[in-house]
C-alpha positions as CSV (number, residue, x, y, z in Angstrom):
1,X,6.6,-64.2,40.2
2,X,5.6,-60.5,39.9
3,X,8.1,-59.1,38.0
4,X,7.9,-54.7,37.5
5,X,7.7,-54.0,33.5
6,X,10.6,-51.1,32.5
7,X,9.1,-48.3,31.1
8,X,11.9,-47.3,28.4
9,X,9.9,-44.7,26.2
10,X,11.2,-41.0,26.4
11,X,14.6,-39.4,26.8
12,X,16.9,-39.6,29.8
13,X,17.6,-36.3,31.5
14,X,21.4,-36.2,30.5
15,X,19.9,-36.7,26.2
16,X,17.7,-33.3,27.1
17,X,20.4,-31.8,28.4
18,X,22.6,-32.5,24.9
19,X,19.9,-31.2,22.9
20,X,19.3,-28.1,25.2
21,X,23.3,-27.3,25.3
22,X,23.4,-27.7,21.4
23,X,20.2,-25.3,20.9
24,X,22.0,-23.3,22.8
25,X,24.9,-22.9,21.0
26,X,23.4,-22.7,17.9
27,X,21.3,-19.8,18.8
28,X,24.5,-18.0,20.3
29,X,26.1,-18.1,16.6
30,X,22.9,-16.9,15.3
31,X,22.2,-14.0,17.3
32,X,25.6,-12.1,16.3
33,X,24.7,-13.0,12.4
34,X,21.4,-12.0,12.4
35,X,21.9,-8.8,14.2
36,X,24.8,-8.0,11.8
37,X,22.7,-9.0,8.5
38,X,20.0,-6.8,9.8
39,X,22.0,-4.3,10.1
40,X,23.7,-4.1,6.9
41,X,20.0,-4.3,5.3
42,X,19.2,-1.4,7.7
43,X,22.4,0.6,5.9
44,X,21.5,-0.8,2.5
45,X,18.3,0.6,3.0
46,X,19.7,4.0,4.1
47,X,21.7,4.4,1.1
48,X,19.0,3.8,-1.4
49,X,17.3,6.6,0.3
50,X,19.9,8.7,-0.1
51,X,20.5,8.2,-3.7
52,X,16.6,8.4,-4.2
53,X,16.8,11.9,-2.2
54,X,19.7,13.0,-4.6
55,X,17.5,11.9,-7.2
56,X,14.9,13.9,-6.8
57,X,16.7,16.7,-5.9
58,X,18.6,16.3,-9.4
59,X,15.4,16.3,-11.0
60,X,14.3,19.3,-10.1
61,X,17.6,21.1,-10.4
62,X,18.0,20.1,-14.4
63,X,14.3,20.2,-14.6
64,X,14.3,24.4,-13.5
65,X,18.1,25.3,-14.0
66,X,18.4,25.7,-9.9
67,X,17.0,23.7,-6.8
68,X,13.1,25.1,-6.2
69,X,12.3,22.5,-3.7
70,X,12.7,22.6,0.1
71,X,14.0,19.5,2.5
72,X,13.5,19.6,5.7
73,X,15.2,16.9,7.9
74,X,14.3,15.8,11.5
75,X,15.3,13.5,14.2
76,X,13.9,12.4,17.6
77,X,11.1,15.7,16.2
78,X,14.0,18.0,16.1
79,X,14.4,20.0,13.4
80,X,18.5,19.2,11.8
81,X,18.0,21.6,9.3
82,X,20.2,24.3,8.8
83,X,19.6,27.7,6.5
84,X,22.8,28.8,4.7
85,X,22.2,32.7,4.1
86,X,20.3,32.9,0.9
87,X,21.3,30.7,-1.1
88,X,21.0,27.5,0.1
89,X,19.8,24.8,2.5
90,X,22.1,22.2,4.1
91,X,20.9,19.8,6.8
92,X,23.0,16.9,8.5
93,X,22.2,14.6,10.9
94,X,24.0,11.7,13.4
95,X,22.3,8.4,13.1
96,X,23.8,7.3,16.7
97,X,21.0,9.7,17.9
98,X,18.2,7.9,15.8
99,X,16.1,7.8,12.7
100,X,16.3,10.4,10.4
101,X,13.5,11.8,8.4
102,X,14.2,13.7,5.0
103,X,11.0,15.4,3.4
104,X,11.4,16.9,-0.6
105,X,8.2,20.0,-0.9
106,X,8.0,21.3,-4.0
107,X,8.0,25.1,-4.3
108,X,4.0,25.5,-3.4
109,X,5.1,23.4,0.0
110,X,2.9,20.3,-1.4
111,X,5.1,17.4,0.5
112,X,6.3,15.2,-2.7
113,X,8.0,12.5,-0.9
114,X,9.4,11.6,2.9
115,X,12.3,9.2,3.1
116,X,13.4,7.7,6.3
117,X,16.9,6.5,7.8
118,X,17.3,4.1,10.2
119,X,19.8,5.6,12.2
120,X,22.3,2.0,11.1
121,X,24.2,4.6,9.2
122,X,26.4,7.4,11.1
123,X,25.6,10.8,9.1
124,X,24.0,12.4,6.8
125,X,24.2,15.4,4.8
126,X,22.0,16.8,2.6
127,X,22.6,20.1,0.4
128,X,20.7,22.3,-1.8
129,X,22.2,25.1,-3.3
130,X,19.8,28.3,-4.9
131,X,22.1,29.5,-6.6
132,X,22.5,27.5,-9.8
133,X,25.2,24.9,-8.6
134,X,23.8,21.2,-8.2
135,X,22.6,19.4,-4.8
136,X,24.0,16.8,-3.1
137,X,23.6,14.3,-0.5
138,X,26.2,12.5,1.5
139,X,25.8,9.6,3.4
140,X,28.8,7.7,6.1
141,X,28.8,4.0,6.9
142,X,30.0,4.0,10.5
143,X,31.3,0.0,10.3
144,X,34.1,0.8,8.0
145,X,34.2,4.7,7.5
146,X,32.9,4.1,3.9
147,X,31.4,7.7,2.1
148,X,28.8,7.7,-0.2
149,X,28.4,11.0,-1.6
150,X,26.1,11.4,-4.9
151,X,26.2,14.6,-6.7
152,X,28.3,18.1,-6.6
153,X,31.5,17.9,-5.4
154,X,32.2,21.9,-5.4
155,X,29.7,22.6,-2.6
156,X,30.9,23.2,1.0
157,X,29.1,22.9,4.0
């Protein structure tokens, strides 16, 4: 008698379909994590920036008794900076529009540092007062309204 031999090696079409539907899954609870971890890095990021902007500028400031250096912020290329009269600079900026670039000069316009924002975090502020009071630097978390702000709290925008 001639008898067929059964090939049983391999995986039916219903097992690939388990394992497909379960990558699946798995891959739809990542994506959501992921996207929200890198996101909170992107803000954690932001904010270390921001306190290393303040840093600097409260360097100079106790180093010269006022603020000598100049910042100049820009987004998308366009210039957020803002000239308040004399005696100061202010510049903010909405990270919904994009990354946000803050650059320190020193007083001969020799760049000393560029910082960049993500855009993860929803504003910034940055202000540098000539006259003798302190700068600051203010940074918004849009996720939970949380405000960050390191340095004068007398100094209005």
């Amino acid at each position: 008698m001639n008898r067929k031999k059964c090939n049983t090696k391999g995986f039916t079409l219903a097992e690939l379909l388990i394992v497909v539907a379960i990558i699946a899954v798995l891959v739809a609870v990542a994506i959501p994590v992921f996207t929200a971890q890198l996101k909170k890095s992107k803000q954690a990021t932001d904010l270390a920036n921001a306190r290393s902007v303040y840093a600097m500028l409260s360097a100079d400031f106790l180093a010269n008794g006022i603020s000598t250096v100049n910042v100049t912020m820009t987004q998308n290329g366009n210039d957020c900076s803002h000239v308040t009269a004399e005696n100061g600079f202010a510049a903010e900026a909405d990270g919904v529009n994009g990354p946000i670039t803050v650059t320190v000069t020193d007083a001969n316009g020799n760049s000393t540092e560029t910082f960049y924002f993500s855009g993860a975090s929803y504003y910034l502020q940055v202000d540098v007062d000539y006259t003798g009071k302190a700068p600051y630097v203010l940074i918004n978390d849009e996720d939970d309204d949380t405000w960050e702000r390191f340095g004068n709290e007398d100094i209005e925008f």
